[in-house]
C-alpha positions as CSV (number, residue, x, y, z in Angstrom):
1,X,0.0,0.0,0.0
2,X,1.7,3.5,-0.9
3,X,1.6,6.4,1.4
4,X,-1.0,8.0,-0.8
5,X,-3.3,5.3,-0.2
6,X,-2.6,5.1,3.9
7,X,-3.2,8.9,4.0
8,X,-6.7,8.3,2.3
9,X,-7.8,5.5,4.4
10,X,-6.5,7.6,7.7
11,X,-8.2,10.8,6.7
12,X,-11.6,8.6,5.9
13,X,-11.4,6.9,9.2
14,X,-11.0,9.8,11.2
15,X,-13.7,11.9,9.5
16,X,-16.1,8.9,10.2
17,X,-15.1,8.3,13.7
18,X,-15.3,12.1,14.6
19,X,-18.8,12.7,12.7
20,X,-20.2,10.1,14.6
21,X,-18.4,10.8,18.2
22,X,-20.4,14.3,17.1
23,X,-24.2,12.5,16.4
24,X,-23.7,10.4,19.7
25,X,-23.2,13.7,21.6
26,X,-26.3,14.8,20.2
27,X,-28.1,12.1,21.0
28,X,-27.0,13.2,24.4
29,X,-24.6,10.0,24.6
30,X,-21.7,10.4,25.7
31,X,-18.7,8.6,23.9
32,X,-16.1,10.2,25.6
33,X,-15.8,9.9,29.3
34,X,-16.4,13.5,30.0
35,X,-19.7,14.5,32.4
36,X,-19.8,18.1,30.8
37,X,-22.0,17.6,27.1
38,X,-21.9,21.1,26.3
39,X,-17.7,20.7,26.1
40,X,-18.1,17.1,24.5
41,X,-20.9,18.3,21.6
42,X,-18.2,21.4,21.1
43,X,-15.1,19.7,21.0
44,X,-16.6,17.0,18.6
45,X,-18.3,19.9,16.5
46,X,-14.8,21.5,16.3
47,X,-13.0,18.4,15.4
48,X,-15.6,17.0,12.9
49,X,-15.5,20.2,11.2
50,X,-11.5,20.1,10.8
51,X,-11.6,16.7,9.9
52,X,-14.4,17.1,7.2
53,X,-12.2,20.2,5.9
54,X,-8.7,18.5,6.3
55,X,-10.3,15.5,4.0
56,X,-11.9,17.8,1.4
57,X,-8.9,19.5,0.7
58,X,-6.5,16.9,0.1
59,X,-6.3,15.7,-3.2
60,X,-7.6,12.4,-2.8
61,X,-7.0,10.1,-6.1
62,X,-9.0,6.8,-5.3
63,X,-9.4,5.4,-9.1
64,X,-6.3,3.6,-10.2
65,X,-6.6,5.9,-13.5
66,X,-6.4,8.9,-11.2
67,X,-3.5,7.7,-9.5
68,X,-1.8,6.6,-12.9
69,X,-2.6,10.5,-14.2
70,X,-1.0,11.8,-11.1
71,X,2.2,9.8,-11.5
72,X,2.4,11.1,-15.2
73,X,2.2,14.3,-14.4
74,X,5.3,14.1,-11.4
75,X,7.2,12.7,-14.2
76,X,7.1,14.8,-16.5
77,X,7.4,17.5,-14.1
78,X,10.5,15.6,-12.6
79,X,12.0,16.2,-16.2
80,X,11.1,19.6,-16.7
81,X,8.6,19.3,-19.1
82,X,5.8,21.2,-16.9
């Protein structure tokens, strides 16, 4: 697995895990041991937000054809072409 690849599957993971840490704390669960909810619903606001922004900023190539494109274009600008 390239790092490219990790980096996707880490940003995912913690996006999911953080969005729903966030619903749970307004369900009034609490999945973090932490009596205060206002503090758990605005920390997991907070982070859910950074996370969603953190993974739609990245350039994330999933397809194969995207990743192929991407290496293309490093090689050619590796040889000063671009």
């Amino acid at each position: 697995m390239n790092k490219e690849v990790r980096n996707l599957i880490i940003r995912t993971g913690v996006t999911v895990v953080l969005w729903a840490n966030m619903v749970l704390a307004h369900k009034g669960m609490s999945p973090l041991p932490i009596d205060e909810n206002g503090a758990t619903e605005l920390i997991s606001e907070a982070l859910a937000a950074l996370a969603t922004l953190w993974a739609w900023w990245k350039d994330n190539d999933v397809t194969k054809k995207a990743r192929a494109k991407k290496e293309v274009i490093a090689t050619l600008e590796h040889e000063g072409e671009i």
